[in-house]
N, C-alpha and C positions, 0 to 999 in steps of 0.2 A: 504494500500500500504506500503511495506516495503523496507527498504532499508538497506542492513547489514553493521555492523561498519566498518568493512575491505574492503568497497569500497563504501565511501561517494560520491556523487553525484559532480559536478562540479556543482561550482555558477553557478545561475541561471542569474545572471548578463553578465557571461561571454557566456551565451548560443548567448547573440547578432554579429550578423557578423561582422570580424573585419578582414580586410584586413591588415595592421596593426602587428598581434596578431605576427609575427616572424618576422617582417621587418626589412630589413639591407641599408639603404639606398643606400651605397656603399659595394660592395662585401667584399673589403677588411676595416680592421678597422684603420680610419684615425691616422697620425701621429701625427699633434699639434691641436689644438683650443685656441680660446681663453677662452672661458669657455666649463668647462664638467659639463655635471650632471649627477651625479649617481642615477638612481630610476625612473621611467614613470610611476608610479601613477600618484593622484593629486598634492605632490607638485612638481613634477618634472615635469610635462607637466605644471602647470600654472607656473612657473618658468622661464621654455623657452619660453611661451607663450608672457610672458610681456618680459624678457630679449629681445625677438623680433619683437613685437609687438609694440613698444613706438615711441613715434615722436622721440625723442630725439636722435637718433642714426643717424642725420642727412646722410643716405643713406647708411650706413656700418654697419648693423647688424653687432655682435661679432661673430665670427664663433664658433657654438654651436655644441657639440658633446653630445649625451644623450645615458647613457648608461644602459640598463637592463637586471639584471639576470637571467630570465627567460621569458617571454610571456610578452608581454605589456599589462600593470595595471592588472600585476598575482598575486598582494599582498593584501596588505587589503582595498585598494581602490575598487579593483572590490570584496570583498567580505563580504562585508559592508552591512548594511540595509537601505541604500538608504535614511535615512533620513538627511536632509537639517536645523536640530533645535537646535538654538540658545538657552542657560541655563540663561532665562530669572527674575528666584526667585532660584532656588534651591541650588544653589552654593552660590549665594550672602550671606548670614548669613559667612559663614564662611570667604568668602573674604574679610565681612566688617571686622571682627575679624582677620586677617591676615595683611591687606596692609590698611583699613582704607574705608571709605566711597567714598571719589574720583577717589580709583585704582577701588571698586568693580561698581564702577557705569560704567567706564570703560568696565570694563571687559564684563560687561550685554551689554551695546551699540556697541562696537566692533562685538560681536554675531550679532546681531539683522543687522546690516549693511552689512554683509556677506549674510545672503537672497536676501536683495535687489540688492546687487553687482550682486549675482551670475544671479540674475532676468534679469538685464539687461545685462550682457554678454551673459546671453542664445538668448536676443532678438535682438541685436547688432548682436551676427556672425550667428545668425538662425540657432542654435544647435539642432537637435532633437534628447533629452536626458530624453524624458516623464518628464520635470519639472515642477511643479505645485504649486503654492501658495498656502497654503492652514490654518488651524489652527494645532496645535497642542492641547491634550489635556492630560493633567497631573493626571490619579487618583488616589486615595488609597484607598484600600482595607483595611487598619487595623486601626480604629480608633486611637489609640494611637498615629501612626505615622500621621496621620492626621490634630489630637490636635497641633502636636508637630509643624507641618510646618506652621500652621494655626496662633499660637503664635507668630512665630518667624516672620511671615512675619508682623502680624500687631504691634509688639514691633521695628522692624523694621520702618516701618512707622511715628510709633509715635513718634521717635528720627529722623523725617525728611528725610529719607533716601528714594527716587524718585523711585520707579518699574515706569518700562512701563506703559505708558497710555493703554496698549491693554491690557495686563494683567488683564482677568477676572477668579473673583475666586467665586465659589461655594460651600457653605459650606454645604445647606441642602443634606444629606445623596438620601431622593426620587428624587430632582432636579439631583443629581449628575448621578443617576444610568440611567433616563430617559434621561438627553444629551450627555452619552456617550455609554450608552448603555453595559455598565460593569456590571455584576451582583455581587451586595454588595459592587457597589461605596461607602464611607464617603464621601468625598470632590472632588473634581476638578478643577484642574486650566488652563484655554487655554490662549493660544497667537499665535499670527502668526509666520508662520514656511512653510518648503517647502520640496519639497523630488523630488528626481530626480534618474535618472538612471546613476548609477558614471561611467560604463564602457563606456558607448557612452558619455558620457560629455568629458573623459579621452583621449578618442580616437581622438576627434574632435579637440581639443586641440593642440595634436600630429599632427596631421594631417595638421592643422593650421601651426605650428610649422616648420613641412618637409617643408612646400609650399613658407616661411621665409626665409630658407636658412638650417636650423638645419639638422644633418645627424644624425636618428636614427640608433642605434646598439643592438638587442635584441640578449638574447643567450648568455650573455658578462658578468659576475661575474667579478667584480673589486677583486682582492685579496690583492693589497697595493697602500698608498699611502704613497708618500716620495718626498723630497725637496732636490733632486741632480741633477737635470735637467741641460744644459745651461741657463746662463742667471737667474739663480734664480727660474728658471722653476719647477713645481711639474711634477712629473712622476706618472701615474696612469697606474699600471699594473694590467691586466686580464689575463684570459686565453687565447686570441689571440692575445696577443700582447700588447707593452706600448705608452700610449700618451702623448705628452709632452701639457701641462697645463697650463694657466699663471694665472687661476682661476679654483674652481671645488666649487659647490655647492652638499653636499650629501642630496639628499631626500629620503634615505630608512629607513627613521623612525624606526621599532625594529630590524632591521639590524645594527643600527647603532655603535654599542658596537664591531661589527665583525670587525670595519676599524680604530675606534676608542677608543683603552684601558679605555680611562674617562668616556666614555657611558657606559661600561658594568655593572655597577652597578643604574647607570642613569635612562637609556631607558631600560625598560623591554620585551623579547617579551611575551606577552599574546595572550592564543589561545580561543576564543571563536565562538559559532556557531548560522550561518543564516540555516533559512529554510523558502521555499515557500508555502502557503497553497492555495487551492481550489479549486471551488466547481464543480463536474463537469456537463456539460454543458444541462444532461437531468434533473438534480438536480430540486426534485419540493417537497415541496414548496422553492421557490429562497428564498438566506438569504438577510435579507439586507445589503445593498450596505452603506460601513461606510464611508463619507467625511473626516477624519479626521487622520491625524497621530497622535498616543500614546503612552506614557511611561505609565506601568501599574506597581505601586509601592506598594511591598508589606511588608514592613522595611523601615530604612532609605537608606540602604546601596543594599538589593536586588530588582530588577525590569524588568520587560520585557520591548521591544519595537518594533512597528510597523506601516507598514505605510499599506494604501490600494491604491491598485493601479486600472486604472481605468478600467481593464478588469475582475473588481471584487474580483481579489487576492488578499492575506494577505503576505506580507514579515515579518518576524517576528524574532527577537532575543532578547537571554539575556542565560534563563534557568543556571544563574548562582548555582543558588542552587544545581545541577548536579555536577557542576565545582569546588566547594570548599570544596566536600569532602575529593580532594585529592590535593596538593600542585603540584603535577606531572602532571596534567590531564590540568593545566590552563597555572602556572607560571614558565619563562622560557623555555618555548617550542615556537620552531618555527615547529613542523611537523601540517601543514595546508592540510594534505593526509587524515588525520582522524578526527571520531568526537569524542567530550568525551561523556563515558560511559554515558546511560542512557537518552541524551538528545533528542535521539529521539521520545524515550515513553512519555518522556514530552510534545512535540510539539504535539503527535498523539491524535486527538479528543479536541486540544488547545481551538479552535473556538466556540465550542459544549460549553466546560467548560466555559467561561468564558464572553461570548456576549451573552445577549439575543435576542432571534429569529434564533438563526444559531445550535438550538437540534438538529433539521432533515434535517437539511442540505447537509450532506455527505459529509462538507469538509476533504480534506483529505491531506497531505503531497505530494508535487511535486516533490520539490527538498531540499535536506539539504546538507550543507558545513560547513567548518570549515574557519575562518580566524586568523591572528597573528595582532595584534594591539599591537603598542608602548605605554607601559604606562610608564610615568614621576613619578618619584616618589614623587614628590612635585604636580602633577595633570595638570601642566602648561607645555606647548610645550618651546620648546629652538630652537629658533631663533637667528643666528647671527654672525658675524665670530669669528673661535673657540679663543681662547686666544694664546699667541703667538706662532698661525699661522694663518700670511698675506696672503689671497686670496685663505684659504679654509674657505666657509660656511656652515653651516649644518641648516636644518628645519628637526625637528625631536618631538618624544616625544607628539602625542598627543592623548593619551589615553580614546578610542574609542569616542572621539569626534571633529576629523576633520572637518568633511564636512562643519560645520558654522565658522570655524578656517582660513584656507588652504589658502585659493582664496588670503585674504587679507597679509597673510603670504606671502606667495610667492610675489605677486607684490614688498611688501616693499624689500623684498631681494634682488629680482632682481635690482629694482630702488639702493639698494646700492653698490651690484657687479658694475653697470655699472659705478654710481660716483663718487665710494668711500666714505670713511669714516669710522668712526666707529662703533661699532653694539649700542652703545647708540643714533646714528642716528636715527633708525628704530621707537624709540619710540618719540624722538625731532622734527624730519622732516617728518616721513615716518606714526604715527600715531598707531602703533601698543604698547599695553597697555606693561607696564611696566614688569610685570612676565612673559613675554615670553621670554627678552633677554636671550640671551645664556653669560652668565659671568662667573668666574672662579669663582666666591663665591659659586656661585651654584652648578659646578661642583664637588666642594670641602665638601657640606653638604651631610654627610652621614645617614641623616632622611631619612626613605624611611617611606609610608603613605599608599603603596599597600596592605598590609598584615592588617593594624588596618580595610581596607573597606572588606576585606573580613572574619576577623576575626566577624564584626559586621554582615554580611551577614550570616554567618552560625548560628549564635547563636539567630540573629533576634533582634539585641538591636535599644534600641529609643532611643540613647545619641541623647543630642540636637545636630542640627546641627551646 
């Protein structure tokens, strides 16, 4: 099955019905609120979600206006690979090395607690968004980088430094290839993780959201924001028109350089692409059925990733090694219309190559899209109100790995929109690890860390991590 570069497929995410997908709550687009949000992905619907959702509003939600530029959760939320996993060992080496053993143990736990948030909001509002609890599993393919993870996590250890109690690691090479079923596993490492369906989490949210009080406005591209209002008021101008503000939270993540000059060097947009695999339904001999979501590591720095879903499909991305032949093809692109060169020949016969028992299977390519992901050039999301300016917040910058981020992100924001404070609240009161704040230190480092992961991607290097 083929599908030509000049007319990529629409996610497969967004194929779900969404009444929703253009909604305007009121015809025309309101004049004040008390807060706005720019963006109806995840963080902009769990945003509004808690912004409205909290006891604490003793009967007066804030009148909430959400504004989006295109289709609701038409960004990289709905165009994501669905998985829900927490970076339970593979960051940590360097985090320890960064901020010290306290932030990165943080940092690992924060993850891991965003599964189970999301667990139980999905069971609380009785969301059905196919979420599933499940393992995750980590393998690699190239000894070397193997060795290399394999060292650091037990020198790590041995200097006292706490992984997860789930955290199971497999070193034997025939162990590894039999429980996950990769062919020419070295090692593997699982822990628990979850994956879910983001456009119908997204939706529901919103949806939740409208029924709160919040007036969605889809179709509505912000094009500035400015502090000339009455009263101190920000004015937030689009193309139908301006609202006046007395708060606005921006959650359009690699948009965010477009509203905000400081980001543009900051937040990156990166284009990278999802595709659907399988099998189809007269398909015999059946392949087997994988429990398990996985990062498939072939470098330190290159990796696929996939979940299976339970109607026997594969969601699958990465195919970075397509992407970094060309500077143009990844970085600094927001056109989400196309896919880059190549990567669909890569996907095509993915399953075949690379599971065993899925040679004669006939899976095959469903659907393939493109999405724009915000990469931080430091790797960490920014969280927080921007520097001096009072009651605009941004949640931005988290480079393709939201989904175990978001949930927890957003509540703490909200919770400090409504009380105030300052954005070192978020980490004192509100619990969210310290490298996320959004500060002007940071704003102000011009290290960018994007280009050393793909420089190491194309060439294949095993610098420790």
């Amino acid at each position: 099955m083929a599908f030509p570069h000049s007319q990529p497929m629409t996610s497969f995410w967004l194929s779900a019905a969404a009444d929703l997908a253009n909604h305007r709550t009121t015809e025309t687009l309101p004049q004040e609120a008390d807060v706005v949000i720019i963006g109806s992905g995840y963080s902009g619907s769990a945003a509004a979600y808690f912004l409205l959702a909290d006891d604490n509003n003793d009967g007066k939600p804030p009148l909430t206006v959400i504004l989006e530029a295109r289709q609701v959760c038409s960004g990289a939320t709905g165009r994501n690979g669905g998985h829900l996993k927490p970076d339970t060992y593979y960051s940590a080496a360097e985090n320890y090395r960064k901020y010290g053993a306290q932030i990165a143990d943080e940092l690992i736990k924060f993850e891991i607690q965003q599964v189970l948030d999301v667990k139980r909001l999905v069971e609380s509002e009785n969301i059905d968004c196919d979420f599933e609890l499940t393992r995750a599993i980590d393998v690699f393919t190239d000894q070397q980088t193997a060795d290399m993870v394999l060292q650091t996590h037990n020198e790590m250890r041995s200097k006292g430094f706490s992984f997860p109690d789930d955290l199971h690691v497999i070193v034997d090479p025939k162990r590894a290839e039999q429980v996950s079923g990769v062919k020419g596993a070295k090692a593997a490492l699982s822990f628990t993780a979850g994956s879910v369906w983001p456009y119908k989490l997204v939706n529901h949210l919103l949806r939740r959201s409208i029924e709160m009080g919040a007036n969605l406005q889809t179709n509505t591209p912000v094009q500035k924001i400015s502090r000339n209002g009455p009263g101190g008021r920000h004015v937030v101008t689009t193309d139908r028109g301006t609202i006046l503000a007395k708060k606005i939270i921006v959650a359009s993540n690699a948009y965010t350089g477009a509203l905000f000059p400081e980001f543009r060097d900051k937040v990156i947009p990166v284009r990278g692409v999802v595709c659907r695999i399988a099998v189809p339904e007269d398909s015999r001999p059946r392949a087997p059925h994988l429990n398990n979501s996985y990062a498939i590591r072939f470098n330190p720095e290159h990796f696929d990733y996939l979940i299976s879903k339970t109607d026997g499909s594969i969601v699958v991305g990465g195919a970075d090694r397509c992407a970094v032949e060309k500077e143009s093809y990844w970085y600094a692109n927001t056109d989400d219309s196309q896919l880059i060169p190549d990567v669909q020949e890569y996907f095509t016969g993915y399953m075949q190559r690379m599971f065993n028992g899925w040679e004669d299977s006939q899976a095959r390519i469903t659907d393939i899209w493109s999405g724009i992901m915000g990469w931080s050039t430091d790797s960490m999301p920014f969280v927080g109100q921007m520097p001096g300016q009072p009651g605009v917040f941004v949640t931005a910058g988290f480079t393709g790995h939201g989904m175990p981020r978001i949930l927890g992100c957003s509540k703490a924001l909200a919770e400090l929109v409504k009380s105030g404070g300052e954005t070192d609240d978020l980490s004192r009161r509100h619990g969210l690890p310290r490298p996320y704040l959004l500060t002007a230190e940071r704003l102000k480092d011009k290290s960018n860390g994007i280009f050393s992961y793909a420089r190491k991607a194309s060439s294949g290097s095993t610098s420790k991590l």
